[in-house]
C-alpha positions as CSV (number, residue, x, y, z in Angstrom):
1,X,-62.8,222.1,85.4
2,X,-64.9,225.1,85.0
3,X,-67.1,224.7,88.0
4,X,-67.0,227.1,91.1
5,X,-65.1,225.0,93.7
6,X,-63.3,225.7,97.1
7,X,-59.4,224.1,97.0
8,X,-58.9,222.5,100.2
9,X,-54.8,221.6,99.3
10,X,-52.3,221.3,97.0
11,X,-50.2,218.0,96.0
12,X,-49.0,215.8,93.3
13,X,-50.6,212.7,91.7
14,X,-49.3,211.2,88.2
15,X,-50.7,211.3,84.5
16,X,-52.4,208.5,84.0
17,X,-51.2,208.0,80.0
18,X,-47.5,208.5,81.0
19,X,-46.6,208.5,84.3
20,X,-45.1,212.0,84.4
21,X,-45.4,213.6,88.1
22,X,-48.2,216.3,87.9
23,X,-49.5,219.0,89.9
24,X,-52.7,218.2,91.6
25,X,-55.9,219.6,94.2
26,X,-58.0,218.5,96.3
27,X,-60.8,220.4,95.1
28,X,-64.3,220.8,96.9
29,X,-67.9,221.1,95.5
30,X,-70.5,220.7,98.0
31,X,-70.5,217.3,99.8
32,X,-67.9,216.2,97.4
33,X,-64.1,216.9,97.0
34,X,-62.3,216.1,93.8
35,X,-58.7,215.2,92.6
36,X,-58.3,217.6,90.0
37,X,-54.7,217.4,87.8
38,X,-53.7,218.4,84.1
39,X,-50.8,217.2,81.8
40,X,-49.4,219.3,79.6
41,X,-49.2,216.6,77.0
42,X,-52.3,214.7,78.0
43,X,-54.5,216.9,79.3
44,X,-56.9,217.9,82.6
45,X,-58.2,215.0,84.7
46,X,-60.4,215.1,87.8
47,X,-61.9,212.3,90.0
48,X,-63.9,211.8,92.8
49,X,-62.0,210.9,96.1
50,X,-64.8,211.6,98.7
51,X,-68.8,212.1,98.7
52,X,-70.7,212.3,101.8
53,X,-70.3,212.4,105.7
54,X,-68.2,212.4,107.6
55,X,-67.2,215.3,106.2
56,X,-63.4,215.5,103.9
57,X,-62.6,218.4,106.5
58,X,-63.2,216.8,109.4
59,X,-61.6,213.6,108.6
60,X,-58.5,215.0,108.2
61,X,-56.1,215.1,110.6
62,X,-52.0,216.5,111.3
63,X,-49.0,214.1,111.8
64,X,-45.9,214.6,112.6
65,X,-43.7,212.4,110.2
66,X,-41.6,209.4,110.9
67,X,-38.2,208.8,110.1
68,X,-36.9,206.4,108.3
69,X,-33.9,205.0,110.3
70,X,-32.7,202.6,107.6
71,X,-33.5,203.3,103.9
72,X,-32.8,201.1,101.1
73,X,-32.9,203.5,98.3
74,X,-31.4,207.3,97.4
75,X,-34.0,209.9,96.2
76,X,-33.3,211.0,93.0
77,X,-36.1,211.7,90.9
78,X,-38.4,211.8,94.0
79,X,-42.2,209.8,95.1
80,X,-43.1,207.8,93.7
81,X,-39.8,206.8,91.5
82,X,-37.5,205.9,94.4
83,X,-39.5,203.6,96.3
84,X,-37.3,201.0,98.6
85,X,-38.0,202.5,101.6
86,X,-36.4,206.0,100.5
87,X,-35.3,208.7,103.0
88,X,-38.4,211.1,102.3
89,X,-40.9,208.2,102.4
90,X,-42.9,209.7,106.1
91,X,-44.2,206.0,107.7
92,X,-42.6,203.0,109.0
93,X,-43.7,199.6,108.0
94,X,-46.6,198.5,109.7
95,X,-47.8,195.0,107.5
96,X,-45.1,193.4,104.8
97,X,-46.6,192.0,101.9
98,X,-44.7,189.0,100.2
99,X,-45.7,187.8,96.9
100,X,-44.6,184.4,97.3
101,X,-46.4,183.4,93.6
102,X,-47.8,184.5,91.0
103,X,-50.3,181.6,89.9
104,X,-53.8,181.6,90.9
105,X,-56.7,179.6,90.9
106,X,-59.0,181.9,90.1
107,X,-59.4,184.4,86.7
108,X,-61.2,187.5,89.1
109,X,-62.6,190.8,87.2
110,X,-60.8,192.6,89.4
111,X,-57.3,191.9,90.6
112,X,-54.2,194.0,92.0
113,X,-51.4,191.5,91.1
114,X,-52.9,190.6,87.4
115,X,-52.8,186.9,88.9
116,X,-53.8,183.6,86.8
117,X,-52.4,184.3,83.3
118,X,-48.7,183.4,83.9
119,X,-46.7,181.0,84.1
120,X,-43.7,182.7,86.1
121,X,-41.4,180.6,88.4
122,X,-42.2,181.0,92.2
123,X,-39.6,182.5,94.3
124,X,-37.7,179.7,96.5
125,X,-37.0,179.8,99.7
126,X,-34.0,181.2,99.8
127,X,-35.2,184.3,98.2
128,X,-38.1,184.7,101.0
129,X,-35.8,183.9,103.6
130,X,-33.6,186.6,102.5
131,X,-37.1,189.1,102.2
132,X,-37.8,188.4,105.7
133,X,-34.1,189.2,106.7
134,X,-34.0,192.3,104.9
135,X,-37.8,193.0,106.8
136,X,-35.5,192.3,109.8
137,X,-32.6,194.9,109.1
138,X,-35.1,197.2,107.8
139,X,-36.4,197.3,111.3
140,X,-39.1,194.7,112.2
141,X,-39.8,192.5,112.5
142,X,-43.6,193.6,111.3
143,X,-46.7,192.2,111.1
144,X,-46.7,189.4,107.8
145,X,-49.4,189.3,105.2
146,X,-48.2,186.2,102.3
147,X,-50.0,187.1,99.3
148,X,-49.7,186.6,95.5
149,X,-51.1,185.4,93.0
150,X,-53.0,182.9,95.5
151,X,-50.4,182.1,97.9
152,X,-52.0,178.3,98.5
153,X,-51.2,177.3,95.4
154,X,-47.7,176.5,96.9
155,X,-47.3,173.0,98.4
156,X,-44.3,174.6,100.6
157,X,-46.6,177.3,102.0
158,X,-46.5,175.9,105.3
159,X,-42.4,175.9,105.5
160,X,-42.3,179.4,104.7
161,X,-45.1,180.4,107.2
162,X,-42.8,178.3,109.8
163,X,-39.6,179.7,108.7
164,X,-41.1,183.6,109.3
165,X,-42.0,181.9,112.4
166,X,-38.3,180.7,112.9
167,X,-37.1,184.0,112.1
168,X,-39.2,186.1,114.6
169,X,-42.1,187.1,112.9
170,X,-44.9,186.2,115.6
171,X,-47.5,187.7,113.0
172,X,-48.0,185.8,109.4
173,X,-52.0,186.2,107.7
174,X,-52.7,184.5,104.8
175,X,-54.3,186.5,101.5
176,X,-56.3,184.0,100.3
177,X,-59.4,183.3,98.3
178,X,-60.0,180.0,100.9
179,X,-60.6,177.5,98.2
180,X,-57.9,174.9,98.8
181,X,-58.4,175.1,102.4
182,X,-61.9,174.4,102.1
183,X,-61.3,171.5,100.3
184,X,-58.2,169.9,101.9
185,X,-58.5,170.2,105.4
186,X,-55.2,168.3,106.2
187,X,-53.5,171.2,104.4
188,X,-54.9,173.7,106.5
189,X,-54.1,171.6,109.3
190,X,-50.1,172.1,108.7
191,X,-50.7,175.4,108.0
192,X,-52.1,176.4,111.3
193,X,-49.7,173.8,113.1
194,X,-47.0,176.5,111.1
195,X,-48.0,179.2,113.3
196,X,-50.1,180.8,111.1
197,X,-52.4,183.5,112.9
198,X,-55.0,184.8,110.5
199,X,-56.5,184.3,107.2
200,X,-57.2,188.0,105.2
201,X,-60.1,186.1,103.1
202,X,-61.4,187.4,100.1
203,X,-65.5,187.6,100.7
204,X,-67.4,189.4,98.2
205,X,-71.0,188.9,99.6
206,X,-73.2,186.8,100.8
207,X,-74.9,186.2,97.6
208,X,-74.1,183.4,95.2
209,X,-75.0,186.2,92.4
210,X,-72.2,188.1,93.9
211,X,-69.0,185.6,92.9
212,X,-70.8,184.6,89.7
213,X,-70.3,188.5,88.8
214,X,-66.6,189.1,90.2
215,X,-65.2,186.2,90.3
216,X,-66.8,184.0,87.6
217,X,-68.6,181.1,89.9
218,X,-70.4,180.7,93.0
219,X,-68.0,180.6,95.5
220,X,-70.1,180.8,99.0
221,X,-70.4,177.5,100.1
222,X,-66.4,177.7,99.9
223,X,-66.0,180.7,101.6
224,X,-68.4,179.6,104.4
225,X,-66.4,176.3,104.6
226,X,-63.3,177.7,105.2
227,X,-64.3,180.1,108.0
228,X,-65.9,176.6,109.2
229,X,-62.5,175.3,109.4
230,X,-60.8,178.3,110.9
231,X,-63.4,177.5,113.9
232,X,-61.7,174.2,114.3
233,X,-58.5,175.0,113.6
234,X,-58.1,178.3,116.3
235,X,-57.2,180.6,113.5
236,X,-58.7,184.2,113.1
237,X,-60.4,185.5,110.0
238,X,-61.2,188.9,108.3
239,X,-63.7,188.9,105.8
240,X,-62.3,191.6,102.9
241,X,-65.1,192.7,100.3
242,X,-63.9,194.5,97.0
243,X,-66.6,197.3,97.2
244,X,-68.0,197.2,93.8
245,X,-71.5,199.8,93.0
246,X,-74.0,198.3,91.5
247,X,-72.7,194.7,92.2
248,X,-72.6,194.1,96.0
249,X,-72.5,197.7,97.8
250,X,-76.5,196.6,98.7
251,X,-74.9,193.4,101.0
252,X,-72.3,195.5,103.0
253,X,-75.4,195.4,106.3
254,X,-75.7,191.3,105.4
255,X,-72.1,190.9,105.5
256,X,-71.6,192.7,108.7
257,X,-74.4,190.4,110.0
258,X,-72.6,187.3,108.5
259,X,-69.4,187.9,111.1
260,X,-71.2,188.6,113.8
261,X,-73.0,185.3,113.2
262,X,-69.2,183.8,113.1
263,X,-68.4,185.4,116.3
264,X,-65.6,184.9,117.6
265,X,-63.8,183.3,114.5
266,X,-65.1,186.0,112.4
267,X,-62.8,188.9,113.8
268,X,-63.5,191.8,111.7
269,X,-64.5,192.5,108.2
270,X,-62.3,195.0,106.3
271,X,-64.2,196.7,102.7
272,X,-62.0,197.6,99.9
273,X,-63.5,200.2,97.9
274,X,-63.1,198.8,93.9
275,X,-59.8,200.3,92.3
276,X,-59.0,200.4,88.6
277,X,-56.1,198.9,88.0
278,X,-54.6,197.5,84.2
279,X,-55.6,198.8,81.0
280,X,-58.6,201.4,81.1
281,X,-57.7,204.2,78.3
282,X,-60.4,206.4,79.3
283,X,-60.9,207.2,82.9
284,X,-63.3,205.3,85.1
285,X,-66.8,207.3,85.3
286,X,-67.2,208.8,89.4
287,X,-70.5,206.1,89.1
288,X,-67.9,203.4,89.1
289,X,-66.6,204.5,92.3
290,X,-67.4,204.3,96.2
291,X,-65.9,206.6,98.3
292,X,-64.8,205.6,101.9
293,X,-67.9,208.0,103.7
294,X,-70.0,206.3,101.1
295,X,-69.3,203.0,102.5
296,X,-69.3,204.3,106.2
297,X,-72.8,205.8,105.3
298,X,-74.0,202.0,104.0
299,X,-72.7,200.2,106.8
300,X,-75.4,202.7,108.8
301,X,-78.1,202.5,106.6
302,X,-78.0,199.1,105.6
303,X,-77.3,198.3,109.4
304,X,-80.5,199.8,110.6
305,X,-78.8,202.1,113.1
306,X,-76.9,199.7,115.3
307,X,-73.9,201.3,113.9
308,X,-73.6,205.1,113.4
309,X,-71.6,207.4,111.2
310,X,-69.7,208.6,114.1
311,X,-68.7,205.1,115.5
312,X,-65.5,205.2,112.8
313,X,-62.5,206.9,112.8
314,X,-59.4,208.0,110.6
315,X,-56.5,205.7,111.0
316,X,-53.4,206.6,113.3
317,X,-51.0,204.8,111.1
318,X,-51.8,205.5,107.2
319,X,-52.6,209.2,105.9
320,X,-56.2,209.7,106.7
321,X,-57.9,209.8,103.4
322,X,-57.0,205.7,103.0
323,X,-58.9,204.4,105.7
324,X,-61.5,204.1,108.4
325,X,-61.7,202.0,111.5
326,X,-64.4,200.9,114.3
327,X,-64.6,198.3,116.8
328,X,-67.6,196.6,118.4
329,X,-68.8,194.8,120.9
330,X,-71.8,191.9,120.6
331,X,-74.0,191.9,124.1
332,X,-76.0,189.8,125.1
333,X,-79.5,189.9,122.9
334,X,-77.6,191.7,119.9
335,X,-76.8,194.9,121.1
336,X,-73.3,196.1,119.7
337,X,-71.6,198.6,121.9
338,X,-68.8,201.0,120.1
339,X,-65.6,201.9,121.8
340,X,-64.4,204.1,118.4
341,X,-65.9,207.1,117.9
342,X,-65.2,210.2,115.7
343,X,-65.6,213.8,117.1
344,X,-66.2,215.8,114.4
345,X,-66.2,219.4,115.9
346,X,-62.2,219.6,115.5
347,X,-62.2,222.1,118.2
348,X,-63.5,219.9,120.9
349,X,-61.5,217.0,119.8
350,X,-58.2,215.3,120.6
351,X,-57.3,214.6,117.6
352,X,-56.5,217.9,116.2
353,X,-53.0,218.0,118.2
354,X,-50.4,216.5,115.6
355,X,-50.8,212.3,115.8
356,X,-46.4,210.6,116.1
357,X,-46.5,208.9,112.6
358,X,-44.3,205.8,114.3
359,X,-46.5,206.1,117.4
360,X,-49.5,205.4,115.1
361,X,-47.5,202.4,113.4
362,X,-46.6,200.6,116.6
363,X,-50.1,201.0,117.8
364,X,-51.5,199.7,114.4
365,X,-49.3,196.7,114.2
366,X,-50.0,195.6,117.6
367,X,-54.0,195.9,117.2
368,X,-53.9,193.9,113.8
369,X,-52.2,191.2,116.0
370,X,-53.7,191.3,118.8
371,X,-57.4,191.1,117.3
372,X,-57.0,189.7,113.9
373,X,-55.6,186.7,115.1
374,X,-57.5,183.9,116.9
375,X,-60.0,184.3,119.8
376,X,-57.9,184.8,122.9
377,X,-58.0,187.2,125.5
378,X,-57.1,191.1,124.5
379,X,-56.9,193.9,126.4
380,X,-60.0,196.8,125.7
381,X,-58.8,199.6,124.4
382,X,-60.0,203.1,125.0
383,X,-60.3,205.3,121.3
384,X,-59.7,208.5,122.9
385,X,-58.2,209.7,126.4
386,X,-60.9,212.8,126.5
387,X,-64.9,212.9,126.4
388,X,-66.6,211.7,123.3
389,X,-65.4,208.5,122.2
390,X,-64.2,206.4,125.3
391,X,-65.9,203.3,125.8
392,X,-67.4,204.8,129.3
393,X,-69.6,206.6,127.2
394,X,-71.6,203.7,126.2
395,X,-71.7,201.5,129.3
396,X,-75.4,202.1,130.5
397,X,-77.2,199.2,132.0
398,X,-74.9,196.1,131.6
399,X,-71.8,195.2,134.5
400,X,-68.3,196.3,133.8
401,X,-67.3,192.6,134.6
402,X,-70.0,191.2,131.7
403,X,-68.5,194.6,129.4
404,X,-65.0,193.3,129.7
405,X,-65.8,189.0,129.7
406,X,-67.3,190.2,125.8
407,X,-64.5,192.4,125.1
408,X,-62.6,188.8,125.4
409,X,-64.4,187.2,122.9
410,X,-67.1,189.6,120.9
411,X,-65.3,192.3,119.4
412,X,-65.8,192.8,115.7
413,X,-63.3,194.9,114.1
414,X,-65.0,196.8,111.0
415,X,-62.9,198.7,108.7
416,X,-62.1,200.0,105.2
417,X,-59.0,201.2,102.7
418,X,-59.3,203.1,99.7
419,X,-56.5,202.3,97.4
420,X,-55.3,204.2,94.6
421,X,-54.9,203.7,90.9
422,X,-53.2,205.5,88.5
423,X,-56.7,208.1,88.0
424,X,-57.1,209.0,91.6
425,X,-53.0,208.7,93.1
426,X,-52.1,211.5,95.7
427,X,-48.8,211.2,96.3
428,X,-49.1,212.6,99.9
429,X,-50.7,209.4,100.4
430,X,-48.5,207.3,98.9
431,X,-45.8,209.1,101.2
432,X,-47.4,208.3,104.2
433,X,-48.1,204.7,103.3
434,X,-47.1,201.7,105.8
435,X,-48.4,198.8,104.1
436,X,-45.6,197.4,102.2
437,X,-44.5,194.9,99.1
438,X,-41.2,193.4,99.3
439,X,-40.4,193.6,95.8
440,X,-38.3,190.4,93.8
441,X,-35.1,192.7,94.5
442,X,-36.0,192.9,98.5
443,X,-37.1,196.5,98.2
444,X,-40.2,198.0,100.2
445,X,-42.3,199.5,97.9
446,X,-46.0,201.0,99.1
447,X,-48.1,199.2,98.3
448,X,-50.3,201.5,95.8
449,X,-47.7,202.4,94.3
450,X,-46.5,199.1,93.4
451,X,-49.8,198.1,92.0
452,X,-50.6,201.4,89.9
453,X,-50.5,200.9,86.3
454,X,-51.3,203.7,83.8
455,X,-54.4,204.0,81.4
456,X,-52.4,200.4,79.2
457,X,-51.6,198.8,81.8
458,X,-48.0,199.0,82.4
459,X,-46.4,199.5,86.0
460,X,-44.0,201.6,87.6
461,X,-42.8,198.2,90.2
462,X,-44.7,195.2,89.4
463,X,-42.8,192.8,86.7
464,X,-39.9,195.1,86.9
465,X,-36.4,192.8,88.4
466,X,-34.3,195.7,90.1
């Protein structure tokens, strides 16, 4: 950590041989900022968190905290040790994640849950109904994401879809690779009759190569089955690509073509920049990493210019540095009309007055439902109440009343999260987190902190019974 570099803030991440809370920087070198920490015991560790445009400082953006009205755990030895929610955690819930198995049908290179090689019992019913009650007394009820493991390998999956249902939860997605549904339609069938809204579908490329290299087999024809079927059924589907370099960040453009091919069952496509969870015992090289502008600067390039740069924006709900969002409209004849933009001259833009944190959260959950779930009607909404991003902007030669019939049906939602492993953890992130696992115990634990493991694999949440 000799080079000459500019630190653009201080905060904490964890060693990634023992777990110890550490000092940390964001550090800047050029185009590129760095996480840059150092163990006593173990020694000085930096990564890269961002390389390219937009730029790290003008992504960035203030918020004034929420509160946490009911928490489920004391601090005591502080982020991220006393997850639950705890008093100092700064975001409410906007999407619950419930693990409702741990089997899988698939052995995947890369995996958060470490799903496929057990042989754990499932949780039963009565332990997810009392998840979604404590979801309820936490404060929701929130948006539902059942995940696992592969959350079809339950026979039972459509009672507990039906049973969040029951209890209030308008809003239940499926995590799911999509191979049972492809193959057992009637299945599907009581899913959807269930009232489920959405499947989060794992989609890796468009490229047969692609699955044989992540996920062991070709797994297209599947995957193109299944959003078949979600055509017939009425039920809305986000594509989700693990970002991986050198194995499909050249398909992001074809991918992005794919869904709007699948318009309107197709409702957005969401890229997951690769994260290194389980047993690495040396730190993952910065080659082995795509950064969230580096993603945004692909879906540009690789898009031929129908989307720019500027067309994407921080998020309002999650700390800035995990995500990016735009939203699209398909015209008539191919053109794709914005209604996201990012100003980045700070000085000139909105968003440099201090965002609400729960104003963010309630505005988050109600988009994901709105336009994740099947085609239907939604309202068009405007990215920014000043000049330089409202959808105005970019209504030229077609009618307002054609504009606002595509709106209806057209819009693509394209977005991105950067999760964290135990190499590249800010805990400032991890604070502001609103996507949530409800652990075994019924406690709400963010969700990368649930997931990190250090450099052999073991975790601070996952496996763990209280």
């Amino acid at each position: 950590m000799t080079e000459a570099g500019r630190v653009l803030a201080v905060t904490e991440s964890l060693c990634p041989h023992c777990l110890a809370k550490i000092p940390a920087r964001r550090v800047a070198r050029g185009n590129h900022v760095y996480l840059e920490k150092e163990c006593p015991e173990h020694g000085s560790f930096k990564v890269v968190i961002w390389r390219g445009e937009p730029s790290f400082e003008s992504w960035s953006r203030p918020k004034i905290p929420a509160v946490i009205n009911v928490p489920l755990t004391r601090v005591e030895r502080g982020c991220p040790f006393d997850c639950g929610l705890c008093p100092d955690h700064r975001q409410h819930t906007c999407t619950a994640v419930l693990e409702v198995t741990g089997r899988c049908n698939l052995h995947c290179s890369f995996c958060f849950a470490g799903s496929g090689g057990g042989a754990a019992r499932d949780p039963d019913p009565g332990v997810i109904r009392g998840w979604y009650r404590t979801l309820l007394d936490a404060g929701g009820p929130y948006n539902i994401q059942l995940s696992g493991g592969e959350p079809t390998m339950r026979d039972d999956l459509p009672g507990l879809v039906s049973m969040g249902r029951d209890m209030g939860f308008s809003f239940i997605q499926l995590n799911t690779n999509g191979l049972r549904l492809s193959r057992e339609p009637r299945f599907f069938e009581e899913l959807q009759r269930a009232g489920l809204a959405s499947l989060f579908l794992q989609f890796d490329g468009t490229e047969s190569e692609i699955y044989r290299k992540l996920r062991g087999r070709d797994l297209l024809a599947d995957k193109l089955e299944t959003i078949r079927l979600c055509g017939e059924l009425g039920i809305g589907v986000i594509l989700v690509p693990t970002v991986v370099p050198g194995v499909n960040d050249h398909n992001i453009g074809d991918i992005i073509d794919l869904a709007l091919e699948h318009l309107p069952v197709v409702r957005g496509v969401h890229f997951q920049p690769v994260s290194y969870f389980g047993r690495y015992p040396q730190p993952p090289s910065d080659d082995m990493r795509i950064t969230l502008p580096e993603v945004i600067s692909n879906i540009a390039r690789q898009t031929g210019g129908r989307i720019k740069v500027e067309n994407f924006r921080p998020p309002g709900c999650e700390n800035a540095l995990c995500s990016f969002h735009g939203n699209f409209i398909l015209m008539p004849g191919g053109t794709l009309m914005p209604t996201t933009r990012h100003e980045t001259n700070q000085n000139t833009s909105c968003c440099c007055t201090p965002e609400l944190a729960v104003e963010g959260s309630r505005k988050s959950r109600k988009f994901v439902a709105n336009h994740w779930s099947a085609s239907r009607p939604v309202p068009v909404q405007k990215s920014c109440s000043c000049g330089g991003g409202g959808m105005e902007e970019f209504i030229r030669t077609d009618s307002m009343d054609l504009f606002l019939a595509r709106a209806k049906t057209h819009t693509l939602c394209i977005s991105g999260m950067a999760f964290q492993d135990v190499w590249n953890v800010d805990l400032e992130r991890v604070k502001d987190c609103c996507i949530h696992t409800v652990s075994p115990a019924g406690k709400l634990i963010p969700f990368c902190a649930y997931n990190i493991t250090d450099s052999q694999g073991r975790s601070i949440y996952r496996g763990r019974a209280d």
